[in-house]
N, C-alpha and C positions, 0 to 999 in steps of 0.2 A: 504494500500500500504506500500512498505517496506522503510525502512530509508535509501535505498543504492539506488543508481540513477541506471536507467533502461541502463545507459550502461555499468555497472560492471555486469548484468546478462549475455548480448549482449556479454561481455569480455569473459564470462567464458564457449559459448555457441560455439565461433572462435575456444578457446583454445580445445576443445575437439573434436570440428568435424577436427582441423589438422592433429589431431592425429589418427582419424579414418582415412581420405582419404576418398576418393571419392568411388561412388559403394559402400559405408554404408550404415547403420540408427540406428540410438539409439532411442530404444522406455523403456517410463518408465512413470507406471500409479503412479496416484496419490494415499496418504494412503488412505486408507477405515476408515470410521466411525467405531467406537466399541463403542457395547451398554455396560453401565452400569448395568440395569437392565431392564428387559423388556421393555418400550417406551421410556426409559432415556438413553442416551447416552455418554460417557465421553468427555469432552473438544475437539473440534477437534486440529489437530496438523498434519501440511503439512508433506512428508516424507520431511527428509533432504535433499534429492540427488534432488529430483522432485524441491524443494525449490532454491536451487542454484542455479539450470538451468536457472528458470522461475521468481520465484517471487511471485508466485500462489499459495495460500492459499485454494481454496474452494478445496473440494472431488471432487468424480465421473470427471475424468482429466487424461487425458493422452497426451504425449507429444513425439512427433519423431524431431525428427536430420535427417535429411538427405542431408548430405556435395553436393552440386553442381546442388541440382533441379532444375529446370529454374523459377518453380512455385513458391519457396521460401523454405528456410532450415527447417525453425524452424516452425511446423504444432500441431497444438494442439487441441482435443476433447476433450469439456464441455460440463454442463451442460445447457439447454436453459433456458433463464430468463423467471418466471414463477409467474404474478400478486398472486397466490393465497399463491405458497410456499414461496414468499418473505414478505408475511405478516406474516406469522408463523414463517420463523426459516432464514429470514435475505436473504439484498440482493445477486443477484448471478450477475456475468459479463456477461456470454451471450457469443457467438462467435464472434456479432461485439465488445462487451466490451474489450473481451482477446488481439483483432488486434489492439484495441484501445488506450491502457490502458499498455498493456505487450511488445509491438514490434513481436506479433506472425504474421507470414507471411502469412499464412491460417488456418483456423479456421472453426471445424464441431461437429455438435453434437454430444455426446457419442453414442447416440442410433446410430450412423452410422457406429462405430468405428469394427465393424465385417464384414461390408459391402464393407467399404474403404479400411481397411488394408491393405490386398492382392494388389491392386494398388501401394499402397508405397509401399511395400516391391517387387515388380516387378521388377526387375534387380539390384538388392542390393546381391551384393555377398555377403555382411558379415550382421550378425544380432547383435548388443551389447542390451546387455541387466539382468538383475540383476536373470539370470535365478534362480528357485529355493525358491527367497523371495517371491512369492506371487503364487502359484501353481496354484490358477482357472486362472489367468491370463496369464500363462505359457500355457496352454490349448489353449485358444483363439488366442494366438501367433502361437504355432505349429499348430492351427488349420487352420487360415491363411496362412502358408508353405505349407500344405498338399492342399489347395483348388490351388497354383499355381503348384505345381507338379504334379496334377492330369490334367492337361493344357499344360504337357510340351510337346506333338505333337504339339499344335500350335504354338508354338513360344515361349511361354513365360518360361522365367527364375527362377527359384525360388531361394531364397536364399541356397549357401551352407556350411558356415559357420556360427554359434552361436557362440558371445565369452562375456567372464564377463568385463559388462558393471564399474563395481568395479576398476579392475584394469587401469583404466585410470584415470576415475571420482574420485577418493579417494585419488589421487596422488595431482590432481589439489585442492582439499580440504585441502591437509594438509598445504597448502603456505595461507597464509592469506593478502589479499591486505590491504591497508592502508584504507580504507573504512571499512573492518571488523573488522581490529585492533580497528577503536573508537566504534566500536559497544560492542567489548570486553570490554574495558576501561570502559565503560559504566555502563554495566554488574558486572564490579568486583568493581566498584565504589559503586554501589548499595548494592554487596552484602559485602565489607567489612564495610557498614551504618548499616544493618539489625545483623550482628554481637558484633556492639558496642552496639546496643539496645540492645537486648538478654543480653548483658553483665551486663548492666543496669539495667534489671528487675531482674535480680537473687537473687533468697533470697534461703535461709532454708524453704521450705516448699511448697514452689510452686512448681506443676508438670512441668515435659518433656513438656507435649503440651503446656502449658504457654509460656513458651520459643522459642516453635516453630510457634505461634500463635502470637509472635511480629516481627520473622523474615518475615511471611508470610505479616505481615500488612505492613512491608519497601517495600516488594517487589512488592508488586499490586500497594501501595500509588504512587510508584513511577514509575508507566505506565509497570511494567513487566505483561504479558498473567499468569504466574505460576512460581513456581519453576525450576530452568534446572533439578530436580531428588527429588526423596522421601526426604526429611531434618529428616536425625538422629539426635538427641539428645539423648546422654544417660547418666544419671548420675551413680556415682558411678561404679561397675563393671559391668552396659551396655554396658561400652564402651568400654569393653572390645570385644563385639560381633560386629563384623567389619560391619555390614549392619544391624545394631538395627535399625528399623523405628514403634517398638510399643509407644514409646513416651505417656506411659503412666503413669510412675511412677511419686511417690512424691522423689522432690531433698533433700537429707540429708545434715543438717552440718555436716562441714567434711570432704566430698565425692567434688570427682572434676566431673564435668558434659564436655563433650566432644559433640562437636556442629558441622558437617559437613554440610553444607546448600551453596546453590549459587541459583543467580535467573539467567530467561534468558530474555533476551532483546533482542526483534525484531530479535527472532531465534537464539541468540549465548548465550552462557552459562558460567558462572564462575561455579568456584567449590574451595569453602575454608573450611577449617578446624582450630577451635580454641581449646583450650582444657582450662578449668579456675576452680577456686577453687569455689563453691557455697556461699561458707560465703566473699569470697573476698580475702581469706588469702591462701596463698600455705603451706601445714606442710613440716618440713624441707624434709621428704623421697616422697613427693610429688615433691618439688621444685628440687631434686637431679633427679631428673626421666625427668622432664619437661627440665630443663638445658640440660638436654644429646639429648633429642630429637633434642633440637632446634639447638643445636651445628649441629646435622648432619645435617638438613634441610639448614645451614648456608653451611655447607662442600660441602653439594649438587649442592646448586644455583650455589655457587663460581665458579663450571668447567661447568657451562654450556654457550658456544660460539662457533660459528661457527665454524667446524671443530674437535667439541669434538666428539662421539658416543652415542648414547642412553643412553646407561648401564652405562655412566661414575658418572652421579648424584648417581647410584644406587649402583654404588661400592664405593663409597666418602661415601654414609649415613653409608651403614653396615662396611665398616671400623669404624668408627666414631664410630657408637652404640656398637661395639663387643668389641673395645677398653672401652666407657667406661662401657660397665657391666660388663666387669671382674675387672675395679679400684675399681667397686662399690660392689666386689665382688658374683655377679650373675652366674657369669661364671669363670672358671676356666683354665687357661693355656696361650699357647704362641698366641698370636692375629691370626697371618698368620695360623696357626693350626686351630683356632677355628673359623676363614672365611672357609678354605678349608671342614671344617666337619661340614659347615650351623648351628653349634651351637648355634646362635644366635634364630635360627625358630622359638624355641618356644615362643621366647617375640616377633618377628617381622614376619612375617609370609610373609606379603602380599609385591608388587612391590614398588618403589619410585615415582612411576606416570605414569601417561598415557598423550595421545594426548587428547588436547581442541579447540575445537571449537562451531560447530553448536549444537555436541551432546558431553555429559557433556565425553564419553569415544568414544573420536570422531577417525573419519578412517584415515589409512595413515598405511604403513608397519611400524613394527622396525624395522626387517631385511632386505637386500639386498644383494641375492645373500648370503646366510646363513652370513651374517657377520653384529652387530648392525650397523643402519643406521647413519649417520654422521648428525648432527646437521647442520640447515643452516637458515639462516635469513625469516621472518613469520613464523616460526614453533611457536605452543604455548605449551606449556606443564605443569603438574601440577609436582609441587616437594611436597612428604606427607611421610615419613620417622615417626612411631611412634613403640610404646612400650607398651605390655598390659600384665599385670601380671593376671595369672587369682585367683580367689577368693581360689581356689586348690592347687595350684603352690605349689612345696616344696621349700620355700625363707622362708626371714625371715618374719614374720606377719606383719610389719610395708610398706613392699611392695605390698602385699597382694590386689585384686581387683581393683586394678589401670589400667587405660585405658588413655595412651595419643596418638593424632595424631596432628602434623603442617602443614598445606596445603597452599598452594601457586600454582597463575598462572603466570609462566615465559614464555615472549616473547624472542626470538631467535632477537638479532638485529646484525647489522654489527661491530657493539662496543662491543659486548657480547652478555648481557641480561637486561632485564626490568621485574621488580616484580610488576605486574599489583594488585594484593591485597594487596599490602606494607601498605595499609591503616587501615587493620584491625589490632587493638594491640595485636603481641605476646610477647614480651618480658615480663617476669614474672613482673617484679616494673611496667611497665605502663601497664599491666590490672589492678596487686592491684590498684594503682593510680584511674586508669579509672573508676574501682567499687565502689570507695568509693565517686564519685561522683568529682574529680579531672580532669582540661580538658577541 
């Protein structure tokens, strides 16, 4: 069961069927297992949106909304509890379990759920739903429209509107209640612990997976399911490859190794990024590179508060950075010129951050109405501003193969913001500090 009380589900199950109206139904299956390899399966992992809703973890799950039934809104098809598969691969809730257990309001087997459909959907003007993500199940959906339209001499109604169950539910996703907020805090509590480890084990000569193999042991030890995402580690000019996850190399003295890694708890996810010198020491054209990051990452946070825009972290960093590679001499010319001509791209490439929540690049528009969206109180967002010279670059050789990135999770509050990872050391003096076993 989950760590949020069963009426923050109930909360977000009101919010969305108001928004539909009456003469709805939001229908949305649970993920599908995927196999590993032929009898082996991967980890299972509930969809996000089905997750929200419900609370519901197992597969083989489906779940309708339907604002104003007499019978009850919230109806859900499971799996039957089953003596022989619960001894093999773990118990299941069953349909009294789900009414039990979940606050479902009727409750029937999957196997029915082709049978029933057509019922629910019986005088529902409108159908929401995530059409497109899951196609066999799109199938069975239109296939149930077409079994009531083939019925419209008698009476009966079919639905005649489809619309994307997305834009409502993703909207309600991006606000974060205060029951989620400590699930985050949580979250990024954990992961900036499994970062000061990593930190800890660094030496000259230990691989990528070492490193990633103490973050992974903070994050189990400490009751997370997995990783919220692949954990990069790349030393030296790995990390220059924005989504390295071979993590297979040996770390050089010398060479800075760069660590993006977040765990997730009880479905929500941090996501941070350190970048640190392997021997413990930053060389001065290291340290000149790492300074600049952090400077913008610092210019970033600073404007983010209710009533700023998206893009304003992101226009704070690349000021910041474009200003200083041309002090550092990287770039050449007038600042305002060389934002306007993206001359920065080729050391910075990628965004200043994205939306966090359940999922580590989680849903909610930027835009509104083509214009960026306005920051407002529960939003979470990562600030990750970095700088990667590649081993080719025509610079001078002491810049050469350098990969930095700073990551941070910021909550949107009514005072500003809160730097939910604050706890993982970046400032250049306290990681040396922290490495050399200071702290």
């Amino acid at each position: 069961m989950s760590a949020l009380p069963l009426e923050e589900f109930a909360r977000r199950r009101r919010a969305l069927m108001n928004m539909m109206g009456e003469g709805s139904i939001a229908i949305l299956p649970a993920a599908e297992q995927a196999l590993r390899n032929r009898d082996s399966e991967f980890r299972y992992r509930q969809d996000s949106d089905f997750y929200y809703l419900s609370g519901f973890t197992e597969p083989e799950a489906v779940i309708c909304l339907i604002p104003g039934r007499p019978q009850g809104e919230f109806v859900m098809f499971c799996r039957p509890r089953d003596k022989t598969q619960e001894i093999w691969n773990g118990r299941r809730s069953g349909p009294h379990g789900v009414v039990a257990d979940y606050a479902v309001d009727e409750a029937f087997l999957i196997d029915e759920l082709d049978q029933r459909l057509p019922q629910l959907l019986q005088g529902c003007a409108k159908v929401y739903c995530a059409m497109g993500a899951r196609p066999g199940f799109d199938r069975r959906l239109l296939d149930a429209v077409q079994d009531l339209r083939a019925r419209a001499r008698t009476g009966v109604h079919a639905p005649g509107e489809f619309l994307m169950l997305d834009h409502l539910l993703h909207d309600l996703r991006l606000f974060k209640s205060a029951d989620e907020i400590k699930l985050m805090r949580k979250a990024a509590t954990i992961s900036a612990q499994a970062h000061r480890r990593a930190m800890r084990a660094c030496r000259p000569g230990r691989f990528e997976y070492e490193l990633e193999a103490e973050i992974l042991h903070e994050f189990l030890s400490q009751g997370c399911a997995a990783a919220a995402y692949n954990s990069i580690v790349g030393g030296g000019a790995n990390a220059c490859i924005l989504h390295y996850v071979d993590n297979r190399e040996r770390l050089q003295d010398g060479d800075l190794v760069l660590i993006d890694a977040g765990a997730e708890y009880d479905h929500y996810a941090a996501d941070i990024t350190r970048t640190f010198p392997v021997n413990g020491r930053f060389t001065p054209a290291q340290r000149a590179l790492y300074d600049l990051v952090l400077a913008a990452q610092a210019a970033a946070i600073a404007v983010i508060r209710p009533g700023a825009h998206w893009n304003d972290p992101h226009d704070a960093a690349v000021r910041c950075l474009t200003t200083g590679l041309r002090d550092l001499g990287l770039l050449q010319g007038e600042v305002d010129e060389l934002i306007a001509n993206a001359a920065y791209r080729p050391y910075y490439m990628h965004r200043t951050g994205h939306w966090l929540g359940m999922d580590v690049h989680d849903v909610g528009d930027y835009k509104v109405a083509e214009q960026w969206r306005e920051l407002e109180p529960g939003m979470v967002l990562t600030v990750e501003p970095g700088l990667y010279i590649a081993s080719d670059a025509e610079v001078e050789p002491r810049w050469r193969g350098i990969g930095i990135r700073i990551e941070d999770d910021v909550l949107v509050t009514r005072q500003g913001h809160e730097v939910l990872t604050a706890a993982a050391p970046k400032q250049a003096q306290e990681i040396e500090a922290w490495m050399r076993g200071e702290g």
